[in-house]
Structure formats: structure tokens, C-alpha cells
N, CA, C and O of each residue as an XYZ file, in Angstrom:
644
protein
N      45.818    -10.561   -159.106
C      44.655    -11.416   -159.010
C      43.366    -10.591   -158.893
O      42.327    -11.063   -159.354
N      43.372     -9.589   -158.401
C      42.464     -8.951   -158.347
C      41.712     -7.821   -159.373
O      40.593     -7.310   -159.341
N      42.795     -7.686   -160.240
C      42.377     -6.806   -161.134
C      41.496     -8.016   -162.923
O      40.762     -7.836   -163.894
N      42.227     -9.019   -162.317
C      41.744     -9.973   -162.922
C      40.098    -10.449   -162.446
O      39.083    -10.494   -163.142
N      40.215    -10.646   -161.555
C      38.533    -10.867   -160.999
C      37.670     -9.583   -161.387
O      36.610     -9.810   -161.971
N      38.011     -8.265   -161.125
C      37.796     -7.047   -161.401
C      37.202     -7.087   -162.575
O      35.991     -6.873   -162.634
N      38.152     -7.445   -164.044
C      38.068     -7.380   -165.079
C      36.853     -8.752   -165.604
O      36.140     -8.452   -166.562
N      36.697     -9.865   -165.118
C      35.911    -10.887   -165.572
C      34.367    -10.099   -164.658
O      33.362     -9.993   -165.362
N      34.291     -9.740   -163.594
C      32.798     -9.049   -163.164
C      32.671     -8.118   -164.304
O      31.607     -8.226   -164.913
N      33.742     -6.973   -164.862
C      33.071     -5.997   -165.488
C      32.097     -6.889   -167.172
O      31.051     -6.784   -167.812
N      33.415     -7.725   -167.142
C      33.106     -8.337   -168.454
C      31.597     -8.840   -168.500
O      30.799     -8.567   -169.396
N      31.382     -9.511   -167.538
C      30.210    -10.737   -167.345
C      29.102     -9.259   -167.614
O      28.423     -9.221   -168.640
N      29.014     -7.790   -166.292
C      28.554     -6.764   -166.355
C      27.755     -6.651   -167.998
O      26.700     -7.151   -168.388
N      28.843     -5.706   -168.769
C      28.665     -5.561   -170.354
C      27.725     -6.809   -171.104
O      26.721     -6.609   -171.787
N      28.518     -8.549   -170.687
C      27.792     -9.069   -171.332
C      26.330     -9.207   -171.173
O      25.563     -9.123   -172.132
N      25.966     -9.409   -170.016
C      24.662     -9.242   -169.795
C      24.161     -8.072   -170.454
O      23.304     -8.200   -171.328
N      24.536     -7.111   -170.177
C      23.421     -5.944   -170.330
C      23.355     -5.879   -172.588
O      22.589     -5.322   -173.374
N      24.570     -6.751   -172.767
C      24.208     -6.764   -174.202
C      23.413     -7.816   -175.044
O      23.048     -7.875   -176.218
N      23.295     -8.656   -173.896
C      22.787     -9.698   -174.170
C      20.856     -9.648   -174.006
O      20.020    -10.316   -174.615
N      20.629     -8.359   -172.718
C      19.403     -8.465   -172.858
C      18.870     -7.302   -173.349
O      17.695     -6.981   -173.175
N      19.676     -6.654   -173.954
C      19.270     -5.271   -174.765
C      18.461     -5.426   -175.802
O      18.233     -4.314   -176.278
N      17.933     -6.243   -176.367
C      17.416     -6.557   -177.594
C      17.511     -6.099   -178.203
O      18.735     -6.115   -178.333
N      16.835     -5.010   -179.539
C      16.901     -4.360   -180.730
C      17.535     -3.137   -180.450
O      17.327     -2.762   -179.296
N      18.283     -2.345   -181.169
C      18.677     -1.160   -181.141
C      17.756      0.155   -180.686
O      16.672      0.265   -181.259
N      18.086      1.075   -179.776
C      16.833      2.241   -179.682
C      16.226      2.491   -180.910
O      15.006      2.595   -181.030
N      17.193      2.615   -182.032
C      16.366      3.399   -183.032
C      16.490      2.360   -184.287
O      17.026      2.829   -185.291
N      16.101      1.145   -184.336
C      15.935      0.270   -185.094
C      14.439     -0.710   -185.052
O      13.463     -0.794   -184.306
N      14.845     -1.270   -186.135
C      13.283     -1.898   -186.291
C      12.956     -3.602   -186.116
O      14.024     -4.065   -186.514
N      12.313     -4.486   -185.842
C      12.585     -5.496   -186.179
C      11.708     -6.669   -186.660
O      11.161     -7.429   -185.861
N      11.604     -6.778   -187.910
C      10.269     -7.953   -188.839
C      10.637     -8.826   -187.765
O      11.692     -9.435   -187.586
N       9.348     -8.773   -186.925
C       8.919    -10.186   -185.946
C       8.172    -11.324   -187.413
O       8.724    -12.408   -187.605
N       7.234    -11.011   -188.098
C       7.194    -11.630   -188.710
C       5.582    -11.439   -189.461
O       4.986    -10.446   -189.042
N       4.894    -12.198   -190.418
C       3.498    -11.520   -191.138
C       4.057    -11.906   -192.697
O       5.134    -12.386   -193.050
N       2.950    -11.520   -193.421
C       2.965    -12.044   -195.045
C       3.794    -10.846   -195.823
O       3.491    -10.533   -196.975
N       4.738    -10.278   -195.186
C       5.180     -9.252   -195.843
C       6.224     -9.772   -197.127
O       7.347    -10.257   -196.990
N       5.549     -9.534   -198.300
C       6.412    -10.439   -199.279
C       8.218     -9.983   -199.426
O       8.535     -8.803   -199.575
N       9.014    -10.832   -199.374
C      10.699    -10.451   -199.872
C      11.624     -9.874   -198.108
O      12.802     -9.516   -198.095
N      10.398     -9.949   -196.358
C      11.036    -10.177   -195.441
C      11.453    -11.691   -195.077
O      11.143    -12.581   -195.868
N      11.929    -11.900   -194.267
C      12.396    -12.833   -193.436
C      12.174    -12.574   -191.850
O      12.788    -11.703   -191.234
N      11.260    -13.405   -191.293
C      11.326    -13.193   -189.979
C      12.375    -12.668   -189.244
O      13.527    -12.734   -189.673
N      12.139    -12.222   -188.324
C      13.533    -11.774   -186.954
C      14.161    -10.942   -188.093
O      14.647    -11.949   -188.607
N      14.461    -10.205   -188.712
C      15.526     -9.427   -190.034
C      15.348     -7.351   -189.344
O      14.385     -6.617   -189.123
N      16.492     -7.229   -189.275
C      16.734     -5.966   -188.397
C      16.989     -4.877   -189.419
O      17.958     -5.060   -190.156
N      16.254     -3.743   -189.586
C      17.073     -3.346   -189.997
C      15.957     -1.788   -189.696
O      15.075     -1.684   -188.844
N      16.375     -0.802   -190.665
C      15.521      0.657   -190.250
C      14.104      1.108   -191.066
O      14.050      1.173   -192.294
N      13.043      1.388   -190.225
C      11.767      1.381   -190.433
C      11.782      3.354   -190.873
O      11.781      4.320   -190.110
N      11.789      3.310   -191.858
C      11.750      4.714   -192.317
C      10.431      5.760   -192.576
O       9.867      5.485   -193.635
N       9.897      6.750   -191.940
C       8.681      7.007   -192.442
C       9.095      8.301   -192.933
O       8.217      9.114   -192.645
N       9.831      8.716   -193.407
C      10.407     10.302   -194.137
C       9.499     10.482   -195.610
O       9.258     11.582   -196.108
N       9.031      9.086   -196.220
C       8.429      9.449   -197.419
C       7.258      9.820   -197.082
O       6.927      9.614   -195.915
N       6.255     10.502   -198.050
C       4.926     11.189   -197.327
C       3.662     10.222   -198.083
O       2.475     10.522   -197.956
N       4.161      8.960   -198.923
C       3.625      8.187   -199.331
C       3.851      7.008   -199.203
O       3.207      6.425   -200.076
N       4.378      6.348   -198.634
C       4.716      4.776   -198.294
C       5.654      4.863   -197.031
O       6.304      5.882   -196.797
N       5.692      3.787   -196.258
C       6.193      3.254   -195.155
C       7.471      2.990   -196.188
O       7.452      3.168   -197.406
N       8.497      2.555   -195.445
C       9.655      1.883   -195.744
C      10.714      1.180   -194.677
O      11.204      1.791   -193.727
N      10.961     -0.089   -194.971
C      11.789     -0.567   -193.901
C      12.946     -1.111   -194.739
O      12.746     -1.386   -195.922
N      14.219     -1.288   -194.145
C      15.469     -1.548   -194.912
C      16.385     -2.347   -194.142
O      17.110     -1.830   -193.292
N      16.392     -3.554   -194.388
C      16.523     -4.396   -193.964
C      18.554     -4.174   -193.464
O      19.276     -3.642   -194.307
N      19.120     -4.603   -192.223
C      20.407     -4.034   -192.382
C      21.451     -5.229   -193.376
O      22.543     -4.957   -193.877
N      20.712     -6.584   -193.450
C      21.365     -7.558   -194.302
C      21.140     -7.059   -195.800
O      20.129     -6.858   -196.472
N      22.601     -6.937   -196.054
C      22.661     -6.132   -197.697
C      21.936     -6.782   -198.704
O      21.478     -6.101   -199.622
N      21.653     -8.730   -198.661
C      21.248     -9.146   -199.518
C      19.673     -9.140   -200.036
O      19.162     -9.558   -201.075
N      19.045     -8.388   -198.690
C      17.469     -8.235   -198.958
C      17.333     -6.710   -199.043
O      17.908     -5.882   -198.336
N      16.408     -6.483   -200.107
C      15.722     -5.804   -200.907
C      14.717     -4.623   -199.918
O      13.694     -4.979   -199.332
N      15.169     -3.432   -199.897
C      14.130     -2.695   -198.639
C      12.699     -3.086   -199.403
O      12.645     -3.485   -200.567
N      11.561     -2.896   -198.532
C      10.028     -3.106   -198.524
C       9.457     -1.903   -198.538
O       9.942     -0.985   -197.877
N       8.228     -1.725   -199.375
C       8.035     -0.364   -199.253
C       5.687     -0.980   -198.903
O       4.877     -1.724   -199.456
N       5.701     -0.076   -197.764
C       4.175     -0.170   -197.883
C       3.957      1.067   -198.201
O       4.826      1.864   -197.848
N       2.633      1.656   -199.028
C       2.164      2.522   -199.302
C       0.912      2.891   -197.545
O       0.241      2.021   -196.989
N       0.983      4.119   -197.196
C       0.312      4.598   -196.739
C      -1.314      4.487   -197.031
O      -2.102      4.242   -196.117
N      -1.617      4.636   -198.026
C      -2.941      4.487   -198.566
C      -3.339      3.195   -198.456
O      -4.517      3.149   -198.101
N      -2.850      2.129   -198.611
C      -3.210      0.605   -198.305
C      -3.142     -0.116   -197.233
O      -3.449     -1.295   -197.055
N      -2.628      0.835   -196.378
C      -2.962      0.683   -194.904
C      -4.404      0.195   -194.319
O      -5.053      1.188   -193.991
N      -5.046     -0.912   -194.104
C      -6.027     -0.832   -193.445
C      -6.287     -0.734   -191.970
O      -7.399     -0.447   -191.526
N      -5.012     -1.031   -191.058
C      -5.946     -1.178   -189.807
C      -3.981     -0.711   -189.178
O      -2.954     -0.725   -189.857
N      -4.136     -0.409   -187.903
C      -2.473      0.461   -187.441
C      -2.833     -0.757   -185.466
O      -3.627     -0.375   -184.607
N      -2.129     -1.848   -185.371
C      -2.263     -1.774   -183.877
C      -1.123     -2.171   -183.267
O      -0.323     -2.984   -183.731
N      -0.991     -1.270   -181.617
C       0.270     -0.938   -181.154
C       0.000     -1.859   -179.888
O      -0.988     -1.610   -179.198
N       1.038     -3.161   -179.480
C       0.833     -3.685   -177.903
C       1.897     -3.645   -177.895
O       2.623     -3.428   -178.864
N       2.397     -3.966   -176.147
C       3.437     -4.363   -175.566
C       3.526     -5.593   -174.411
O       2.681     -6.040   -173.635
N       4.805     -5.901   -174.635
C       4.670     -7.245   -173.509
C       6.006     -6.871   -172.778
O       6.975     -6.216   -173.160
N       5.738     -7.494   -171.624
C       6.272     -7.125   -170.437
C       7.030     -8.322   -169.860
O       6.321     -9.308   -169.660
N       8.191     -8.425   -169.583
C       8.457     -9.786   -169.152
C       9.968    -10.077   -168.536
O      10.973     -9.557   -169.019
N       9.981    -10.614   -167.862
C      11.546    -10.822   -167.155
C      12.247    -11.159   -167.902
O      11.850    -12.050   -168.652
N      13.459    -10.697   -168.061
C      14.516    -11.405   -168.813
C      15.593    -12.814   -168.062
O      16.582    -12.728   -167.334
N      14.957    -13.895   -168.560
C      15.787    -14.394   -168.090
C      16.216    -15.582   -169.108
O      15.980    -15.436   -170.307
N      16.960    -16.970   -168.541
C      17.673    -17.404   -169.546
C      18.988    -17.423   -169.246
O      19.556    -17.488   -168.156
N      19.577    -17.331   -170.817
C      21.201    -17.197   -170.762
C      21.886    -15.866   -170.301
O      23.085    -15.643   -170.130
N      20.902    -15.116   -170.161
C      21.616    -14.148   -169.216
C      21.672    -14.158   -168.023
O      22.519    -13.484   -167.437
N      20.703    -14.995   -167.315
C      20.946    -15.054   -165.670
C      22.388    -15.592   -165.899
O      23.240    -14.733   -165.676
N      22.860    -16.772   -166.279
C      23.919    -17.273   -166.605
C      25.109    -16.485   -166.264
O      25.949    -16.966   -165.504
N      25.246    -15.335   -166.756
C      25.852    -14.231   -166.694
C      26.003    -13.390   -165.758
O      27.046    -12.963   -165.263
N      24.765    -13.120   -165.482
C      24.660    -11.750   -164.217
C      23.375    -12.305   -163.636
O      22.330    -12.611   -164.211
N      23.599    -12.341   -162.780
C      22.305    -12.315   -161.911
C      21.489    -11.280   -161.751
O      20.354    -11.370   -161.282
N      22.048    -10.210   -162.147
C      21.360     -8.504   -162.311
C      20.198     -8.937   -163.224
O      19.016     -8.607   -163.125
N      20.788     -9.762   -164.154
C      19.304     -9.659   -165.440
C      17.847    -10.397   -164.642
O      16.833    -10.138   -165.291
N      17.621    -11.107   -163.591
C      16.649    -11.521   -162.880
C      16.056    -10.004   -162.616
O      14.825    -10.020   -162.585
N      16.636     -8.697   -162.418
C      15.951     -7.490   -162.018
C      15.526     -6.790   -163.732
O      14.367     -6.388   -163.829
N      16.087     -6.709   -164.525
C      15.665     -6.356   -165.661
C      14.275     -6.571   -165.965
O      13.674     -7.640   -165.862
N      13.945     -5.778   -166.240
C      12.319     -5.697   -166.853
C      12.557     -5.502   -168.515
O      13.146     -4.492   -168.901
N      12.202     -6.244   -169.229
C      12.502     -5.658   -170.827
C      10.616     -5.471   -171.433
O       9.688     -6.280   -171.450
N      10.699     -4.336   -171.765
C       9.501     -3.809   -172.841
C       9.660     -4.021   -174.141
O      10.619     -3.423   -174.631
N       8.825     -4.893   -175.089
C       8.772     -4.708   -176.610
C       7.584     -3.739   -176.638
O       6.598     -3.470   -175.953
N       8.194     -3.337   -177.809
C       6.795     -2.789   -178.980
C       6.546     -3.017   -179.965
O       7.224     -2.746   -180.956
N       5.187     -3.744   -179.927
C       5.012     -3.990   -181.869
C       4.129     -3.608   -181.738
O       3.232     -3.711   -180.901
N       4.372     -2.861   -182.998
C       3.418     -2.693   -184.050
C       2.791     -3.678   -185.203
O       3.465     -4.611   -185.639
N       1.590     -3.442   -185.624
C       1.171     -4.820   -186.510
C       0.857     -3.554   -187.273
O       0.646     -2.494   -186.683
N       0.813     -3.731   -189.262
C       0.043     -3.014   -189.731
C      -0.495     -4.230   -191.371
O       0.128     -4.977   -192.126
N      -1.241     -4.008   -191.295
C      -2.766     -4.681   -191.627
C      -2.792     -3.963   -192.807
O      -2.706     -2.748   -192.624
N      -2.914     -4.434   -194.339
C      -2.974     -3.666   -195.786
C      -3.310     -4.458   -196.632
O      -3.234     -5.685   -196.573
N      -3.709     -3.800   -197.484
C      -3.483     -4.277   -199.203
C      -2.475     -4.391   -200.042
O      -1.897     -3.304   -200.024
N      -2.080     -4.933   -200.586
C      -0.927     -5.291   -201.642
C      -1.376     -4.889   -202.842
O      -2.563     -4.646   -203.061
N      -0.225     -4.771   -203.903
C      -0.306     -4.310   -204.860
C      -1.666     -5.034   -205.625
O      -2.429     -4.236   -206.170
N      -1.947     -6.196   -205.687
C      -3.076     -7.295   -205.938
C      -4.131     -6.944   -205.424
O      -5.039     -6.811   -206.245
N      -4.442     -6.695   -204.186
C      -5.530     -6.532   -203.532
C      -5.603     -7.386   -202.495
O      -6.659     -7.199   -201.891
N      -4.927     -8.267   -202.005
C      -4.234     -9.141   -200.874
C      -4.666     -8.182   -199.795
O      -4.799     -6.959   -199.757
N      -4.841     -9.161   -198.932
C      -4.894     -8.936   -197.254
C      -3.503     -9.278   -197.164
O      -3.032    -10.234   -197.779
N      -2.500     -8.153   -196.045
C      -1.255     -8.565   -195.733
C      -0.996     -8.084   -194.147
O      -1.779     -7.358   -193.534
N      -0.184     -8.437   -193.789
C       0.091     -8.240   -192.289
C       1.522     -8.290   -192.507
O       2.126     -8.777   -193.462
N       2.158     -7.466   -191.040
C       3.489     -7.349   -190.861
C       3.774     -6.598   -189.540
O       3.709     -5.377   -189.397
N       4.153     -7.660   -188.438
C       4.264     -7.391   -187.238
C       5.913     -6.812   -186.939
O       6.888     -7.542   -187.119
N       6.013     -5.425   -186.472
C       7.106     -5.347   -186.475
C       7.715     -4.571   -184.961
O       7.114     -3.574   -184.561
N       8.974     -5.120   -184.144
C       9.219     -4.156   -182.834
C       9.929     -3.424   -183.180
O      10.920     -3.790   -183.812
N       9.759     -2.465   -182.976
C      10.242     -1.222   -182.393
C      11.200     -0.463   -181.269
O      10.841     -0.138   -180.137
N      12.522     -0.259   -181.870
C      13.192      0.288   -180.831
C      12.492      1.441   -180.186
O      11.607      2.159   -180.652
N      13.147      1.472   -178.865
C      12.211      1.997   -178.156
C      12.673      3.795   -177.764
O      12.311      4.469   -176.800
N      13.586      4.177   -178.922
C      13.451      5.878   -179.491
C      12.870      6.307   -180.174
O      12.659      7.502   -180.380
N      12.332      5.059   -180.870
C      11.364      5.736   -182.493
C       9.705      5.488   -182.176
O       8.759      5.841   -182.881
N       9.675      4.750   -180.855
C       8.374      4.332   -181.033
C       7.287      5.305   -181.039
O       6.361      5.073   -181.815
N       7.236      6.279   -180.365
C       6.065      7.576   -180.124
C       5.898      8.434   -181.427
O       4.894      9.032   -181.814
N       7.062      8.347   -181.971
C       7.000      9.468   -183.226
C       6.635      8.623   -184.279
O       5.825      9.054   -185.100
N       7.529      6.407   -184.515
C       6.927      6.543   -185.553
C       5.634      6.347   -185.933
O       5.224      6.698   -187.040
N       4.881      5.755   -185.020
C       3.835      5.807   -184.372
C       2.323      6.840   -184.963
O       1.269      6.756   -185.593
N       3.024      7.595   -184.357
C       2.251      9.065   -184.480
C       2.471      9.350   -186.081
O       1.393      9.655   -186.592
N       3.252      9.342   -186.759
C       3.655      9.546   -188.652
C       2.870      8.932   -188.915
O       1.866      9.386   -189.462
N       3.071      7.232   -188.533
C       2.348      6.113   -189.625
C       1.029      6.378   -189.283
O       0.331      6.153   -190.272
N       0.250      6.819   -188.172
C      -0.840      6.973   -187.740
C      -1.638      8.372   -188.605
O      -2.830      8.362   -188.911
N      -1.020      9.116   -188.794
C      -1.486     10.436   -189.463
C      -1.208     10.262   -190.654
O      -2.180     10.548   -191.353
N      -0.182      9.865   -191.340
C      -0.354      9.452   -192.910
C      -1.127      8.714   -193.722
O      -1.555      8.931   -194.855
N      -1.278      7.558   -192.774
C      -1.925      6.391   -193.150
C      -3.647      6.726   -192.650
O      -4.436      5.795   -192.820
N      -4.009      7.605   -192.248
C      -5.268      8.187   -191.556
C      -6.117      7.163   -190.855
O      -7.331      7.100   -190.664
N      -5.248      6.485   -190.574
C      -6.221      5.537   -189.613
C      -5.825      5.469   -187.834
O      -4.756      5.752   -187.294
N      -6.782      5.114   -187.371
C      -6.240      5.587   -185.789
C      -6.012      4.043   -185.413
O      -6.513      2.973   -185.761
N      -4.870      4.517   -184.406
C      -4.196      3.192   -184.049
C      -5.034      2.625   -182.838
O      -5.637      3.293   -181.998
N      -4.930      1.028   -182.940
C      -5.675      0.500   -182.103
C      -4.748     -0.349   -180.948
O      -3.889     -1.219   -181.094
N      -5.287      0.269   -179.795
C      -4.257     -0.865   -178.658
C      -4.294     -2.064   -178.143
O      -5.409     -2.539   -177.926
N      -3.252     -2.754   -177.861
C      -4.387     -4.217   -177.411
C      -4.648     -4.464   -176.070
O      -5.407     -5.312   -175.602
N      -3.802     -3.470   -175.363
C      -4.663     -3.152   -173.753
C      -4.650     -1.813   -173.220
O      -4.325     -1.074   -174.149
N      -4.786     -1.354   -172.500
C      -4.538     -0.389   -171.008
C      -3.290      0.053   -171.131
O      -2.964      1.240   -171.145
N      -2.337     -1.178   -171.249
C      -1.035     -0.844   -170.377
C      -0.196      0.014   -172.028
O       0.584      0.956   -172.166
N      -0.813     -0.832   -172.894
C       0.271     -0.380   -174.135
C      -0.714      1.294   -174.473
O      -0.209      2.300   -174.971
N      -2.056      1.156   -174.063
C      -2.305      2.562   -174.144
C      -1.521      4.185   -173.504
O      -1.384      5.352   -173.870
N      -1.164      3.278   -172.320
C      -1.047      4.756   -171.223
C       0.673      4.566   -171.857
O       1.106      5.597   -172.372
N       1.220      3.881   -171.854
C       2.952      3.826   -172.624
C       3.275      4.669   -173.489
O       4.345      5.264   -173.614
N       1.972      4.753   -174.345
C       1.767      5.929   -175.546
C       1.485      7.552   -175.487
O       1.801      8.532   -176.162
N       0.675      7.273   -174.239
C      -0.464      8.347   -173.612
C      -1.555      8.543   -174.529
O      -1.875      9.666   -174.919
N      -2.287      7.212   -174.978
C      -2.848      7.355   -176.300
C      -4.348      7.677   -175.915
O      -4.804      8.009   -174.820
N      -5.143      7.436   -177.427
C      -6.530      8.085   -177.187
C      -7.646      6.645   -177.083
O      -7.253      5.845   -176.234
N      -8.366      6.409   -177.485
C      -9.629      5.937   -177.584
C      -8.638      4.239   -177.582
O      -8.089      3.836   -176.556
N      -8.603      3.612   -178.663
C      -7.981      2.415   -178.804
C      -9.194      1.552   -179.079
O     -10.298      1.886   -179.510
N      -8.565     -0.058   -178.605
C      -9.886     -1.012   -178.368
C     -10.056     -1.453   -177.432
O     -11.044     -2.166   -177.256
């Protein structure tokens, strides 16, 4: 009996903590914006290895990776929100009432092949965020803008808005 109770705490344990893990450390995730051929909420890896376009790749095989060009970049801004996790995971663990979960999005603001104003808000696992950050920021030569204090010092960033 006891290894049974044992085994349903560890379980409930795991589920929670997978339940409020949100996006992968090193994954990406279209929150959402006019980005033509995404789908809101769509996970997949935000690539900046090319030295001329952004790229994100969606992990659902049936959509088409997105490619932004660096140069049509108009505007780079980085916030974060801060917020208890709760929900269907209290349900679970009562631990998740202590969880603090951090997003990061990024928004980036461009031109399209047309000449379109486009937007595309996207979070950021939270291994890639400083570096990719810092790439899309120096390629794209525009300096990133914060939307407070708190997402500034997270960064250790410079000037902002």
C-alpha cells in the first residue's frame, strides 16, 4: 500500500512539473501576428544560423518553415510576464501555487516581400533567449526595445523604451 501511494505522489510530482513547464528550453513558440503560412500557438525551432534571414520551423511536419529576412526587420521588442501558475495544475500538486513561470516574447515588426507591415510575436524558450536575442539584434541592426524595467534587467540590457 505504500509503495502505491509512493508511486501516485511521485506521479502527480512529474505531472505537475510537466504540465507547467511550458515551451521547451530551447524551442520557440508563434504566440501569434500576420506572419503569413503560421498558425497561432505552433512550436517549433527559431533558427538564426543564416547571416541573412531569421528562420523558424515549425515542429508540425505539415507547415512549411518561415523565413524573415534580416534586412526587413523594422523594429526588435523583448517583454516578459510574470505570473503564478495556476489552474489545472494546482489540481495536481499544490507545489504549482509556488511556481513562478517567466515567458519571453519577442515581437519582430517587418516588411514582407510586398512591402506589408507584418508582425510576429514569438516565446522563447528560456536557453535561447540571450543569444537569440543578441543575433537577431546585431543582424537585423536594429536595437531592441523593452517594454519595461523588469524585462530589461532579465537581459542586462541597454537603453530600451
Amino acid at each position: 500500500m505504500k509503495r502505491q501511494i509512493v508511486a501516485v505522489v511521485a506521479l502527480a510530482l512529474v505531472a505537475s512539473t510537466t504540465l507547467i513547464a511550458g515551451i521547451g528550453g530551447n524551442k520557440a513558440l508563434y504566440v501569434g501576428g500576420t506572419v503569413a503560412g503560421l498558425v497561432e500557438k505552433t512550436e517549433g525551432k527559431l533558427d538564426t544560423a543564416n547571416d541573412t534571414a531569421l528562420r523558424f520551423t515549425p515542429d508540425k511536419k505539415k507547415m512549411a518553415p518561415v523565413s524573415i529576412a534580416y534586412a526587413s526587420i523594422t523594429e526588435l521588442e523583448y517583454g516578459q510576464k510574470s505570473g503564478r501558475r495556476v489552474g489545472v495544475a494546482v489540481m495536481v500538486s499544490p507545489l504549482a501555487l509556488f511556481s513562478k513561470k517567466r515567458n519571453h516574447f519577442l515581437t519582430i515588426a517587418y516588411k514582407d516581400a510586398a512591402g506589408k507591415d507584418q508582425a510576429g510575436v514569438f516565446e522563447l524558450g528560456k536557453d535561447i533567449v540571450r543569444t537569440t536575442l543578441k543575433i537577431i539584434e546585431t543582424r537585423a541592426g536594429k536595437e531592441l526595445q523593452f517594454q519595461d524595467d523588469e524585462a530589461r534587467k532579465a537581459i542586462g540590457g541597454g537603453k530600451g523604451k
